[in-house]
C-alpha positions, 0 to 999 in steps of 0.5 A: 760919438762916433765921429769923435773916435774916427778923428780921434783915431785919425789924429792918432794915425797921423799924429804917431811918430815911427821910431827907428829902433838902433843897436849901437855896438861901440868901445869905450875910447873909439874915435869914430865911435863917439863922432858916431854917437854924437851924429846920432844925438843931433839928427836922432829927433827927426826920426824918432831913433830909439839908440839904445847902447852896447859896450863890448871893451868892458863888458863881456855880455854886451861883448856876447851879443855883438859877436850874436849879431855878427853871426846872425848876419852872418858875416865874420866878427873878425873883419867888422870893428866897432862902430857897428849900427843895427838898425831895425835889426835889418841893417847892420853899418860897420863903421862910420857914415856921413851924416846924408847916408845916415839919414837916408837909411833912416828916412827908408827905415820910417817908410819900412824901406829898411835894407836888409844886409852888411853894409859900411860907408863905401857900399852904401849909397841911398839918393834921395833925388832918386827912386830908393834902390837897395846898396849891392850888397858886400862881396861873396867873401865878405871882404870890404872893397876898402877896410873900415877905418876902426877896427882896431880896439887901441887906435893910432893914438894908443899905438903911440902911447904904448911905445911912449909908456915903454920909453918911460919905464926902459929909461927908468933909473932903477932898471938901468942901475940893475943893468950897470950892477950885473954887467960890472959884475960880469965884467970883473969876473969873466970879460965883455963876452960874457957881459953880453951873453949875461946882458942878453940873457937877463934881458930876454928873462925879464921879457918874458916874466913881464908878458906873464905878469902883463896876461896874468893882469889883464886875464884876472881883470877881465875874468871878474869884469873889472876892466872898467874900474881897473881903467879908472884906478890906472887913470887916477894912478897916471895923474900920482905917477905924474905928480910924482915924478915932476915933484922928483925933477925938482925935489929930488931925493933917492928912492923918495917919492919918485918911480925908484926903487925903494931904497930897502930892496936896493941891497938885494938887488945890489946882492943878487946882480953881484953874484950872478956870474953864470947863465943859470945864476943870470936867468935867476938873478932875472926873475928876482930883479923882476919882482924887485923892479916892480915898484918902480917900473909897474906903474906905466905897466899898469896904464898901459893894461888898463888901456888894452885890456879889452879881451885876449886877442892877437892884437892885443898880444901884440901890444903887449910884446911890443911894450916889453920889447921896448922896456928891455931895449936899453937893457940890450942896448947897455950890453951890446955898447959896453960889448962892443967898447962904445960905453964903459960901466963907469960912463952909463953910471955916471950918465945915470946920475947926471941925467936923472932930475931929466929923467924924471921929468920926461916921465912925469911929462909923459905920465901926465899927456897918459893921464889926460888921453885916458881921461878925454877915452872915459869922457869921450862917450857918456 
C-alpha cells in the first residue's frame, strides 16, 4: 500500500503543470494590446498561463487596480501604457514583446526564475543559449532608453478619425447656412469688419460651448460607468448617421432624413443670426445656434466621445480641443474670405446648394470607414 501512494505521489510531482499566473492590463481598441492577447493564446498552453484580464478604458475598478500595481512597482503611471503584463506579480512588461522574449520570461517564471522589476521590449533580453542572467534593470528616473509604443488610449489611427469626424460636422450644410445668415446680416448693417469681428466672435463662442458639451458627456458617461454601452449606442449610431447621409446623396430632401437641421428650428435660427448686430447680441445668438446645431452636427460629436472617453486626461482634453478647432475652421474660414474679398455671401450660399448632394456623401463615406473601425475596436478583443 505504501508503495502505491509513493508512486502515486511521484506521478503527481512530475505529472502537475506550473501555472504562470498573468495580470493582463490592456483597453479596449489597443492594437498592441490585442496582438499581445493573441500571442499569449497561441503559446499560453505550453506554459500553463493562467491570463487572467483587466480593462482599464471602461471600467473604473479595473482602472484602480492598474495604477495600484504601478505604485506597487513604483514606477510612474504616466509613463507606462497598456499592454501592461504582470507576471507572477514579479515582473511587470510595459508594452508589447516578441514572442521569444516571451517565452523566455515564461520558461524562468516555470523554473521560479521570475525577474523582479519594470521592464519593456528594449530591456529585456533573457538567452536561452546562455546561462539566465536578470535584465538591468530601467534607469534611475524610470525613463525608457525608447518609449513604448502604445501609450497613447486613442492611437494614430483614431487621431486621424477625429480630425476626419471634425471635417464632416464643419462642412455640415447647417452650420455653414448659419455662418452665411449672421454675416449677410452683419454685412448689411455695419460692413466687412464687422462681419469679421462677428464671425470670430460667433466662432470662438460656439467653440467653447461645444467643449463644454463635449466634458459635461463624457464626464456623466464615465461617473455612472456607462462608457461601454455609451460606445455600443455611438457604434449603432455611426452605421444610422451613414445610412442617412448616403440616402440624402441620392434622395435628397431639406431637412428630411439627412444630418440637417430640422426645418422647424430653421426660422429661429434665421431669426436669431438676423438680429445679432452687436458683439453682446453675437455672442448670444452663438449660444442659441449651439443648441439649434445640435441635431445636425451632434452625431459625429457623440462617435467621436464615444471613442475618447476613457478618462479626463490631458490628452484627452487635447483630443477634444482639436476636434472644435477643426469644427469651427470654416466658420473663420467664411469670415476671414468674405473680410478679405475672396468670396461674397451670395457665392458660399450658392456653393452650399450646388455641392450639397456631395456634401452628404462624404459624410456618409466617413460615417460609415467610423463605424466599421469602431466596430473592428469592440471585436478586436474578446
Amino acid at each position: 500500500m505504501k508503495k502505491i501512494l509513493f508512486a502515486m505521489a511521484i506521478l503527481l510531482l512530475f505529472g502537475a503543470s506550473y501555472s504562470v499566473n498573468v495580470d493582463f492590463y490592456y483597453g479596449q481598441g489597443c492594437p498592441h494590446c490585442a496582438s499581445t492577447k493573441q500571442l499569449f493564446d497561441a503559446i499560453g498552453g505550453e506554459y500553463g498561463l493562467n491570463l487572467n484580464i483587466h480593462e482599464i478604458y471602461y471600467d473604473a475598478e479595473e482602472r484602480s487596480a492598474y495604477i495600484q500595481e504601478y505604485q506597487k512597482f513604483g514606477y510612474d503611471v504616466n509613463l507606462g501604457g497598456v499592454p501592461t503584463s504582470i507576471v507572477e506579480g514579479k515582473t511587470m512588461i510595459i508594452g508589447g514583446m516578441e514572442e521569444s522574449q516571451w517565452r523566455s520570461l515564461f520558461e524562468a517564471c516555470k523554473n521560479n526564475r521570475c525577474p523582479k522589476g519594470v521592464y519593456s521590449y528594449y530591456t529585456f533580453n533573457i538567452s536561452d543559449e546562455q546561462d539566465y542572467e536578470p535584465p538591468a534593470p530601467l534607469p534611475e528616473d524610470g525613463h525608457l532608453s525608447n518609449p513604448v509604443e502604445e501609450k497613447d488610449s486613442i492611437g494614430t489611427v483614431t487621431l486621424s478619425i477625429i480630425i476626419g469626424a471634425a471635417i464632416v460636422d464643419s462642412v455640415n450644410p447647417c452650420t455653414i447656412a448659419v455662418m452665411i445668415l449672421l454675416c449677410g446680416a452683419v454685412l448689411c448693417s455695419k460692413g466687412k469688419k464687422d462681419a469679421l469681428l462677428s464671425g470670430l466672435i460667433f466662432s470662438a463662442v460656439i467653440f467653447v460651448m461645444y467643449m463644454l458639451y463635449g466634458l459635461g458627456i463624457m464626464k456623466a458617461i464615465t461617473s455612472f460607468g456607462l462608457t461601454t454601452m455609451f460606445y455600443g449606442v455611438v457604434t449603432v449610431g455611426a452605421l444610422l448617421l451613414a445610412i442617412m447621409e448616403l440616402n440624402a446623396y441620392f434622395n435628397y430632401k431639406p431637412g428630411f432624413f439627412a444630418v440637417e437641421m430640422p426645418m422647424f428650428l430653421r426660422p429661429y435660427a434665421k431669426k436669431v443670426t438676423s438680429n445679432a448686430t452687436s458683439p453682446t447680441a453675437v455672442a448670444l445668438a452663438a449660444i442659441l445656434c449651439s443648441i439649434f446645431l445640435l441635431p445636425c452636427s451632434s452625431g459625429p460629436y457623440l462617435v467621436v466621445l464615444g471613442m475618447i472617453a476613457k478618462a479626463a486626461t490631458l490628452q484627452t482634453l487635447s483630443y477634444l480641443l482639436l476636434y472644435n478647432f477643426f469644427f469651427v475652421l470654416p466658420m473663420l474660414m467664411i469670415s476671414i474670405g468674405i473680410y478679405f474679398g475672396k468670396a461674397s455671401v451670395e457665392q458660399i450660399g450658392e456653393a452650399k446648394e450646388k455641392y450639397i448632394k456631395h456634401i452628404h456623401l462624404f459624410s456618409g463615406i466617413i460615417l460609415l470607414i467610423l463605424f466599421l473601425i469602431m466596430l473592428n475596436q469592440i471585436l478586436l478583443i474578446v
